[in-house]
N, CA, C and O of each residue as an XYZ file, in Angstrom:
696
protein
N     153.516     65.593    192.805
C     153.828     66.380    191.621
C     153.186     65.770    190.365
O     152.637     66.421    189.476
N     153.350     64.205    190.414
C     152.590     63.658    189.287
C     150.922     64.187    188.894
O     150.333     64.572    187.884
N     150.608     63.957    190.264
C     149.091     64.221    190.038
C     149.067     65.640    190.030
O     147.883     65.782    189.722
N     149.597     67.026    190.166
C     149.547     67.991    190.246
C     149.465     68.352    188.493
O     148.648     68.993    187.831
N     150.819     67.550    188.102
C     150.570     67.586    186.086
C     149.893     66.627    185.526
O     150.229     66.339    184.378
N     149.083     66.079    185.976
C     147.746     65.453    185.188
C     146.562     65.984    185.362
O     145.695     65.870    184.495
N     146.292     66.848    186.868
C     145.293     68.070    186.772
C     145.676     69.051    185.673
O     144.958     69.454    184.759
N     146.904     69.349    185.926
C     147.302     70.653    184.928
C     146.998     70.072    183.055
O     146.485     70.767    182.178
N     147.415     68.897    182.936
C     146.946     68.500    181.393
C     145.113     68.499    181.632
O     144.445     69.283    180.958
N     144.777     68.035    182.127
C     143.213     67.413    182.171
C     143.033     68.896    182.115
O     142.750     69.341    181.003
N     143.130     69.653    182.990
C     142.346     71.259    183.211
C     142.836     72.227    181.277
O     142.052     72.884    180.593
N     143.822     72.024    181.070
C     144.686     72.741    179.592
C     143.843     71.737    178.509
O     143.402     72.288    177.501
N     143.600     70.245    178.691
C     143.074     69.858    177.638
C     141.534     70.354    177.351
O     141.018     70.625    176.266
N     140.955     70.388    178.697
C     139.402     70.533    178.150
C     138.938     72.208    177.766
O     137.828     72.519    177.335
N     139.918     73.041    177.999
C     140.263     74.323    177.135
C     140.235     74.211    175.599
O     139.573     74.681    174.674
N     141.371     73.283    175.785
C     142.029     72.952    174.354
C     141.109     72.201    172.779
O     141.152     72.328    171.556
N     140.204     71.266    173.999
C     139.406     70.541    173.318
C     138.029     71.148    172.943
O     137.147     70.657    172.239
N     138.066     72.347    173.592
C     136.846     73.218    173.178
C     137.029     74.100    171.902
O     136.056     74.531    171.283
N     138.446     74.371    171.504
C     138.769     75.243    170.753
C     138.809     74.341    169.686
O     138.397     74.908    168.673
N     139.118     73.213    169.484
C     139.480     71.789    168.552
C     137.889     71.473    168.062
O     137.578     71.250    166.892
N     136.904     71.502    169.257
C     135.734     71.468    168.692
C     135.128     72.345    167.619
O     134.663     72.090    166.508
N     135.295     73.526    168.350
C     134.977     74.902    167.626
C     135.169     74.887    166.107
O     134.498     75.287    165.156
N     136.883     73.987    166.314
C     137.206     74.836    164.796
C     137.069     73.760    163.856
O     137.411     73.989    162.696
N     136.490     72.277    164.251
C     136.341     70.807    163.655
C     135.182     71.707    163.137
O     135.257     72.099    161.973
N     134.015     72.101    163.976
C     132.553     72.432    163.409
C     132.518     73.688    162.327
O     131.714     73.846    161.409
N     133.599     74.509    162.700
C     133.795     76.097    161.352
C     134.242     75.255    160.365
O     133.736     75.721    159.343
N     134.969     74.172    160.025
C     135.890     73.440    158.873
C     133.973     72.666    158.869
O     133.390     73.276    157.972
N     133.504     72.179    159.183
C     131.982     71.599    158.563
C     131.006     72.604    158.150
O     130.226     72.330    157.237
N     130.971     73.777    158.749
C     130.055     75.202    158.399
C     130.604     75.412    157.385
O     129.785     75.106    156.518
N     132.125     75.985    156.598
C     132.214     76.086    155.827
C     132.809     77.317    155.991
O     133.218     77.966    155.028
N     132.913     77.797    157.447
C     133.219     79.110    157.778
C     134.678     79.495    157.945
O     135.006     80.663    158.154
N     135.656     78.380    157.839
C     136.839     78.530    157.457
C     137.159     78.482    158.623
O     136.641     77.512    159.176
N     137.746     79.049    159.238
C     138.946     78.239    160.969
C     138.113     79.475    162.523
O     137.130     80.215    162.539
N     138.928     79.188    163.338
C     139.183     79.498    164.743
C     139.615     81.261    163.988
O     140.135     81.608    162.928
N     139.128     81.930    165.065
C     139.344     83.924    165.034
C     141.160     83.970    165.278
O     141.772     82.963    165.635
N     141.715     85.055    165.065
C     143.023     85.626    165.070
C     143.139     84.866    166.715
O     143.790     83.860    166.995
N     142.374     85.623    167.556
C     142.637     85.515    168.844
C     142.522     84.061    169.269
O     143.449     83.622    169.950
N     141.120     82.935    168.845
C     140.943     82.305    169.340
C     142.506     80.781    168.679
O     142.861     79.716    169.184
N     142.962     81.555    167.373
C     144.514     80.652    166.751
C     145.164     80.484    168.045
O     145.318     79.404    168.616
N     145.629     81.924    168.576
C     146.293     82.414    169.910
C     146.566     81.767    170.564
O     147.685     81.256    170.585
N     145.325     81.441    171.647
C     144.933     80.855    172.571
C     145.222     78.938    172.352
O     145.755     78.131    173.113
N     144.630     78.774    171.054
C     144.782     77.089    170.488
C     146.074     77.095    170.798
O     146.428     76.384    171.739
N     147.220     78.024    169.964
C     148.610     77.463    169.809
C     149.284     77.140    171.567
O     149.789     76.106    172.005
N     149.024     78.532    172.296
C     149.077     78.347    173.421
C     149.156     77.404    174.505
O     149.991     77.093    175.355
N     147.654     76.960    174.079
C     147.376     76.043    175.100
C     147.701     74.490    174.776
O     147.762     73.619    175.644
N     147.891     74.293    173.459
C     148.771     73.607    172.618
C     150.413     73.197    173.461
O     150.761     72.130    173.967
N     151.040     74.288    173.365
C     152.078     74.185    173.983
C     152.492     74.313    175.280
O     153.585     74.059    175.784
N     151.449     74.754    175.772
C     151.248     74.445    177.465
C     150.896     72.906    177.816
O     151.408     72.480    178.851
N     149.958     71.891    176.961
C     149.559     70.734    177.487
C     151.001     69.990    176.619
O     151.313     68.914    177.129
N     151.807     70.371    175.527
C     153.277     69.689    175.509
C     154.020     69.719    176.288
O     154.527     68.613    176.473
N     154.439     70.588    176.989
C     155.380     71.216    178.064
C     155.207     70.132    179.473
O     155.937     69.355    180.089
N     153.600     70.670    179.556
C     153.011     69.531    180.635
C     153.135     68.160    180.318
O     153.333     67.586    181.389
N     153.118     67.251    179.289
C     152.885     65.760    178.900
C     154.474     65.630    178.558
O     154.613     64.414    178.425
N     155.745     66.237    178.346
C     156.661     65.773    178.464
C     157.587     65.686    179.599
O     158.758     65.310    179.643
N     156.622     66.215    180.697
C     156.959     66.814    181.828
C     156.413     65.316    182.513
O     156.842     65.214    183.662
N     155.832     64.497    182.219
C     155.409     63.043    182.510
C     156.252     61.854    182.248
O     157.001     61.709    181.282
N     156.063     61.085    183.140
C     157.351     59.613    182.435
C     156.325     58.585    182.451
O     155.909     58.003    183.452
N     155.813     58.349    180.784
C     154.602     57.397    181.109
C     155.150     55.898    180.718
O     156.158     55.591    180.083
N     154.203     55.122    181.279
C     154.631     53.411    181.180
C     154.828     53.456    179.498
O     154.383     54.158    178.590
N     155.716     52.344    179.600
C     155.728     52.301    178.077
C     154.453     51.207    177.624
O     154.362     50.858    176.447
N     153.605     50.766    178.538
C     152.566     50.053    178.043
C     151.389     50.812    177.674
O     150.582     50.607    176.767
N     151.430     51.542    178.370
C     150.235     53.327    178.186
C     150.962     53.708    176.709
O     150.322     53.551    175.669
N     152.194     54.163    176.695
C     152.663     54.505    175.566
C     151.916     53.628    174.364
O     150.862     53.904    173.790
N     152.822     52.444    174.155
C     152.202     51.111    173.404
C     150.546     51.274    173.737
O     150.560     52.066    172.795
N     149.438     51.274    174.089
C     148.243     51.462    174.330
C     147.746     52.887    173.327
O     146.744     52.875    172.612
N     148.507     53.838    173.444
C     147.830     54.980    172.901
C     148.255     54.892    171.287
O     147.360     55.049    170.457
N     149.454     54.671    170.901
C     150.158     54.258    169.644
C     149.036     53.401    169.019
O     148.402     53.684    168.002
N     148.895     52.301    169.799
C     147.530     51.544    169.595
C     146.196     51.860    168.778
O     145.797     51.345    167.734
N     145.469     53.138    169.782
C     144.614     53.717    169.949
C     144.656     54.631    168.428
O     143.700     54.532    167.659
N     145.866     55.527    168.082
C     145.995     55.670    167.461
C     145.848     55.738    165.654
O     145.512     56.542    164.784
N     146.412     54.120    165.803
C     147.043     53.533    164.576
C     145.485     52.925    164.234
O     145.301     53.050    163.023
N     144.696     52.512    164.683
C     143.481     51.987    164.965
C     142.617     53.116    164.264
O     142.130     52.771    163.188
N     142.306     54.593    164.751
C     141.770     55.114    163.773
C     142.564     55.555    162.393
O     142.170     56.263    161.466
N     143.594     55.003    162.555
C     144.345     55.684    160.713
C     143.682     54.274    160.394
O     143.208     54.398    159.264
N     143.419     52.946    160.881
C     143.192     52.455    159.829
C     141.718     52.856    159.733
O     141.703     53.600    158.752
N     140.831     52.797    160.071
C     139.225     53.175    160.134
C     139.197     54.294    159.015
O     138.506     54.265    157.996
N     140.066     55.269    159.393
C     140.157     56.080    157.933
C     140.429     56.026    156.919
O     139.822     56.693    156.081
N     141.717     54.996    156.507
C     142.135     55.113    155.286
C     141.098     53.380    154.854
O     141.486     52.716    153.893
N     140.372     53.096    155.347
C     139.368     51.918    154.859
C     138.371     52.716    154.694
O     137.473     51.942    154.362
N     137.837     53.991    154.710
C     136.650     54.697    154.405
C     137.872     55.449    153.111
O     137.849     55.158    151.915
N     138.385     55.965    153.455
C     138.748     56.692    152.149
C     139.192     55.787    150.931
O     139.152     56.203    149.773
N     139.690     54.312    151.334
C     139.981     53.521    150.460
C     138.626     53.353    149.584
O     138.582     53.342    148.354
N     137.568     53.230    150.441
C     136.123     52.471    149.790
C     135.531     53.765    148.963
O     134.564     53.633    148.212
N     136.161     54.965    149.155
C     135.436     55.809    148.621
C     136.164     56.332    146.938
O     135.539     56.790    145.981
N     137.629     56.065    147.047
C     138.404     56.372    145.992
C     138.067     54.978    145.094
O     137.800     55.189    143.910
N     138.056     53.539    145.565
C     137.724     52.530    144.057
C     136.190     52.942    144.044
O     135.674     53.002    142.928
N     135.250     53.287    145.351
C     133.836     54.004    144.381
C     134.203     55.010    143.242
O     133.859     54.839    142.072
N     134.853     55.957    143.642
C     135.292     56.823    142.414
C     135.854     56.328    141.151
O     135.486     56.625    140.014
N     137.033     55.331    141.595
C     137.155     54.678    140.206
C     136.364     53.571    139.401
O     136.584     53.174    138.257
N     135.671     53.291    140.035
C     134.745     52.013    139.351
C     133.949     52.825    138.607
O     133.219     52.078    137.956
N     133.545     54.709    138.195
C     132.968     55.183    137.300
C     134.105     55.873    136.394
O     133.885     56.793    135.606
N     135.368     55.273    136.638
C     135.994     56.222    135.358
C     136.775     57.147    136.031
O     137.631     57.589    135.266
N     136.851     57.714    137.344
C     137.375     58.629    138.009
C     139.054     58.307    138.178
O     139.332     57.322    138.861
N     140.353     59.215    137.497
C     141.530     58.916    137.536
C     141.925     59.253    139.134
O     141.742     60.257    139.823
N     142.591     57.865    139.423
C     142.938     58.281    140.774
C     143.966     59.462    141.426
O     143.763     59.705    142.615
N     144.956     60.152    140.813
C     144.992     61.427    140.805
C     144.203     62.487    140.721
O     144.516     63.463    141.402
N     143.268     62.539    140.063
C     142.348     63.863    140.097
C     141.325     63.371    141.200
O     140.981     64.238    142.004
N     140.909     62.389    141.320
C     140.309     61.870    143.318
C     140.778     62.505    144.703
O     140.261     63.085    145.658
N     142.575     61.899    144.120
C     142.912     62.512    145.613
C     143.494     63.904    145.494
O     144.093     64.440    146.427
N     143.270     64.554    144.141
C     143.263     66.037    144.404
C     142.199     66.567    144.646
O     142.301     67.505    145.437
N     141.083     66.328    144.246
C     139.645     66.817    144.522
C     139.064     66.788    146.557
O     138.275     67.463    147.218
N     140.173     65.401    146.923
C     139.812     64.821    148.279
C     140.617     65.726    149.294
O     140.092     66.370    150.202
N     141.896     65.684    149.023
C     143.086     65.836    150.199
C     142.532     67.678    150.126
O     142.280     68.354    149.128
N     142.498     67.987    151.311
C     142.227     69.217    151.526
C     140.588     69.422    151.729
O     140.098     70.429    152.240
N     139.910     68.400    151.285
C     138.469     68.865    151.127
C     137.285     67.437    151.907
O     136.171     67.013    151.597
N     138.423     67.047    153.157
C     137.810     65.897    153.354
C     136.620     66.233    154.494
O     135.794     65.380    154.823
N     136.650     67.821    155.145
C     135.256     68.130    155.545
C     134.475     69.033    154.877
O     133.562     69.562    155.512
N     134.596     69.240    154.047
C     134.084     70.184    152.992
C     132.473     69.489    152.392
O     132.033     68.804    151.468
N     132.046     70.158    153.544
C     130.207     69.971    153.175
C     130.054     70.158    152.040
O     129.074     69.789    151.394
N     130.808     70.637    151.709
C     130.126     71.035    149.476
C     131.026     70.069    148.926
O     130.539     69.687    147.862
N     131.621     69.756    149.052
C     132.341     68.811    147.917
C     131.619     68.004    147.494
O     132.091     67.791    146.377
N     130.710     67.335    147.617
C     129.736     67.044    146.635
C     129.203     67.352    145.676
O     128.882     66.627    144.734
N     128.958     69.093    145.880
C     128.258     69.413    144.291
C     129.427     70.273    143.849
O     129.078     70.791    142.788
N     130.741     70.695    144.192
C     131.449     70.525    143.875
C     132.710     69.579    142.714
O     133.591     69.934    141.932
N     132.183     68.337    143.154
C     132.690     67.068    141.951
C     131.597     66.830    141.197
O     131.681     66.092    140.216
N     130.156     67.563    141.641
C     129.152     66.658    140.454
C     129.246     67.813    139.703
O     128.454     67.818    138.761
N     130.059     68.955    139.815
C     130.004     70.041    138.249
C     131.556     69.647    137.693
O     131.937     70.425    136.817
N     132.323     68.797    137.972
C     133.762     68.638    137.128
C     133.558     68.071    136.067
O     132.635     67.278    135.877
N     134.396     68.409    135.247
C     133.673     68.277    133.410
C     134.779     66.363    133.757
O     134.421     65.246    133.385
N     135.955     66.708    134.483
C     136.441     65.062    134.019
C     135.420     63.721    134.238
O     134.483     63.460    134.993
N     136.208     62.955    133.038
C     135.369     61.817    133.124
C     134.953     60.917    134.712
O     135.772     60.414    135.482
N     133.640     60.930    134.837
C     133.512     60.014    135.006
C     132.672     61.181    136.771
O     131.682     60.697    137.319
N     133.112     62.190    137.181
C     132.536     62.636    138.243
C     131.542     62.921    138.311
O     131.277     63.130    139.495
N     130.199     63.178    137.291
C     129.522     63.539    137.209
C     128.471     62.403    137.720
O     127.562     62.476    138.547
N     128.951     61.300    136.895
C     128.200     59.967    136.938
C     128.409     59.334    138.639
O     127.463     58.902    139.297
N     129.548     59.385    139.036
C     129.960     59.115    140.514
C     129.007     59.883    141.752
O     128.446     59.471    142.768
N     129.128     61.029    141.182
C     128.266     62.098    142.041
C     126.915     61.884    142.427
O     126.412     61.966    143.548
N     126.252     61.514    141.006
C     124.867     61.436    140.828
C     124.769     59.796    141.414
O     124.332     59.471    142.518
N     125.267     58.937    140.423
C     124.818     57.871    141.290
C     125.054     56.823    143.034
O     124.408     55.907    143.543
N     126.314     57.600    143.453
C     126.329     57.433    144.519
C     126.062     58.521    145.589
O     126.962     58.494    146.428
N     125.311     59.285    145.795
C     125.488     60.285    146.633
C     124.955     59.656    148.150
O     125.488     60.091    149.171
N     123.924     58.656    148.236
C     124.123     58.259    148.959
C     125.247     57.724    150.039
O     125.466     57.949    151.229
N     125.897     56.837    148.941
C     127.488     56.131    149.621
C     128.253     57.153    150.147
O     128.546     57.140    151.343
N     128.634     58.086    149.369
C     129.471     59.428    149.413
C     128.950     59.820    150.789
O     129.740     59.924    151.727
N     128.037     59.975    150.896
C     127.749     61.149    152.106
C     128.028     59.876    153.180
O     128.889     60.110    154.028
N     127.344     58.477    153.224
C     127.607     57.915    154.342
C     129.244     57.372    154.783
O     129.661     56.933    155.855
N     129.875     57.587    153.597
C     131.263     57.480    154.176
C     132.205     58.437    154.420
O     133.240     58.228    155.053
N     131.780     59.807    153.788
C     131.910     61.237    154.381
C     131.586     61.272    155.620
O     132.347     61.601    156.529
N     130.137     60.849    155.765
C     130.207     61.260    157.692
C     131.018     60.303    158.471
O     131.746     60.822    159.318
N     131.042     59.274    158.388
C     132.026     58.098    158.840
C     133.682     59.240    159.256
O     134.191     59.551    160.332
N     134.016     59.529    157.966
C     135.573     60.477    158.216
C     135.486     61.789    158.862
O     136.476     62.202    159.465
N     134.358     62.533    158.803
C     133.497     63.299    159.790
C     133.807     62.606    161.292
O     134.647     63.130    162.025
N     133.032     61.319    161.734
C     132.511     60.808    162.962
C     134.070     60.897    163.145
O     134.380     61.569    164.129
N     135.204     60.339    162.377
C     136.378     60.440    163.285
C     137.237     61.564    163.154
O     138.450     61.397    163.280
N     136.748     62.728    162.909
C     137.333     64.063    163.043
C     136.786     64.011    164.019
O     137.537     63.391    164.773
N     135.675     64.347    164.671
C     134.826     64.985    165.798
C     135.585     63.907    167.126
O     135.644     64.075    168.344
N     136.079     62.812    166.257
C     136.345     61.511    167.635
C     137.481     62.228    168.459
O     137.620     62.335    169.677
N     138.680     62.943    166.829
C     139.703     62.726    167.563
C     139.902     64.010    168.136
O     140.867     64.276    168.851
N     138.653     65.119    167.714
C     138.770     66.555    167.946
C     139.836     67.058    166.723
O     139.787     68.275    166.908
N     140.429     66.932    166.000
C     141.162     67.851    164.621
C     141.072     67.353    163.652
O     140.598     66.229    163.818
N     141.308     67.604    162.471
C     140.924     67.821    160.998
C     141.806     66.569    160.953
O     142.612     66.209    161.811
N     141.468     65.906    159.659
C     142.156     65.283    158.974
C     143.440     65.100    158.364
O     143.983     64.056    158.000
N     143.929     66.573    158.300
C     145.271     66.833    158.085
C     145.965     66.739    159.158
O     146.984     66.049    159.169
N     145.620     67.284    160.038
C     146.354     67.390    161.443
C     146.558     65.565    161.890
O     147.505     64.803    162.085
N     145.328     65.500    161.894
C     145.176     63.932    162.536
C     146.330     62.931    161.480
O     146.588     61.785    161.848
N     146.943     63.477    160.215
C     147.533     62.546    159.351
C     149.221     62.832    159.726
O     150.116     62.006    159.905
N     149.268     64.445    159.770
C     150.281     64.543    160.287
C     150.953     64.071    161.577
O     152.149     64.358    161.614
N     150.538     63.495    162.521
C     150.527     63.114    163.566
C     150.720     61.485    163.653
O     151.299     60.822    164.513
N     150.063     61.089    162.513
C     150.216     59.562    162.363
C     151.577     59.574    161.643
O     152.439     58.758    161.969
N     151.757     60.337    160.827
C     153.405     60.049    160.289
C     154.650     60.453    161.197
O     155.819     60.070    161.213
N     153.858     61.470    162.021
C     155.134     61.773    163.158
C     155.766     60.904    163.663
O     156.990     60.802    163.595
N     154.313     59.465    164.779
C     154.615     58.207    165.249
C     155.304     57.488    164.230
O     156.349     56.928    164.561
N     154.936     57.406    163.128
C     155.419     56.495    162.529
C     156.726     56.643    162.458
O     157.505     55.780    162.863
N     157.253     58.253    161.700
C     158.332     58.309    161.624
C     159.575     58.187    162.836
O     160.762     57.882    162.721
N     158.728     58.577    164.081
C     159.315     58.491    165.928
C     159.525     56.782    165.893
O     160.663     56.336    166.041
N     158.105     55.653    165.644
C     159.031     54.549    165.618
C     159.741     53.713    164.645
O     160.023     52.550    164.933
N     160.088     54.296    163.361
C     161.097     53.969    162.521
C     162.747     54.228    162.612
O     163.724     53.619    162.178
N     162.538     55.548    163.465
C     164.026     56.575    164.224
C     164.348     55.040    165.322
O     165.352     54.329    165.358
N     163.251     54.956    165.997
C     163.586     53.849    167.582
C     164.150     52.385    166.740
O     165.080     51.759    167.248
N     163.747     52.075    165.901
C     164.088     50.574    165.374
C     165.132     50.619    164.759
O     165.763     49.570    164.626
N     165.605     51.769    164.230
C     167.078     51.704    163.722
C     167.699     51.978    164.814
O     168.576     51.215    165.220
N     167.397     52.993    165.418
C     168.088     52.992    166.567
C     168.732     51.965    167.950
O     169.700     52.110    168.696
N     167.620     50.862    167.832
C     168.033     49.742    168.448
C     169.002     48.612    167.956
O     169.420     47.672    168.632
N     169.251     48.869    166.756
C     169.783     48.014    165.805
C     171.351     48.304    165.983
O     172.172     47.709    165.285
């Protein structure tokens, strides 16, 4: 039965992971998400590979391993987004209007000339003189969208879930 629901995840994920691709690359086109039908199918198969993976009793060292795996790219990310917000502020850029310009727009192929037309201080100069940096640590948060297959939001929400799942367990042991 075990191996019967690890075909059934493996066969639902690489469905799943095609649609995750799809809609990682429409969020980089610029073309905005996944079709009515193809949402459908995501949510679906979404909740078909949950159904299936709680339907599993995994080691808690696999557990601990993936938590791991995890926590490992939040940090890779928030050390690219860290390096990219004091680039922003080292020209004047208020760190509120950064991470409003950022959060929501972290695959947003245009956000570049996007911040190099904002009249606030200091984006114009950021824009122009780093565009290099910008783009190479843009694709960096790119390389780990495509890693983990979903957006940045998704991928953040998910890190606070764990987090918040093992903050519930440590009081709970207490």
């Amino acid at each position: 039965q075990v191996m019967e629901t690890l075909d059934t995840i493996a066969d639902t994920y690489k469905k799943l992971r095609k649609l995750q691709d799809q809609q990682v690359e429409a969020r980089l086109a610029c073309t905005g998400t996944l079709s009515s039908g193809q949402e459908r199918r995501y949510k679906d198969l979404k909740d078909q590979l949950i159904t299936a993976v709680k339907s599993l009793s995994l080691n808690q060292n696999r557990v601990d391993s993936l938590v791991e795996q995890l926590y490992d790219i939040s940090k890779r990310l928030m050390q690219n987004e860290g390096r990219l917000l004091r680039l922003a502020e080292s020209y004047g850029v208020k760190r509120d209007s950064f991470l409003e310009q950022y959060h929501g727009a972290e695959l947003d192929p245009n956000w570049m000339k996007s911040i190099a037309n904002l009249a606030a201080r200091g984006w114009k100069e950021f824009a122009r003189e780093e565009s290099n940096t910008i783009r190479e640590i843009r694709q960096e948060i790119q390389n780990l969208s495509t890693e983990t297959g979903i957006s940045i939001a998704e991928f953040r929400r998910i890190v606070s879930m764990v987090q918040k799942g093992e903050r519930e367990a440590r009081i709970a042991k207490k």
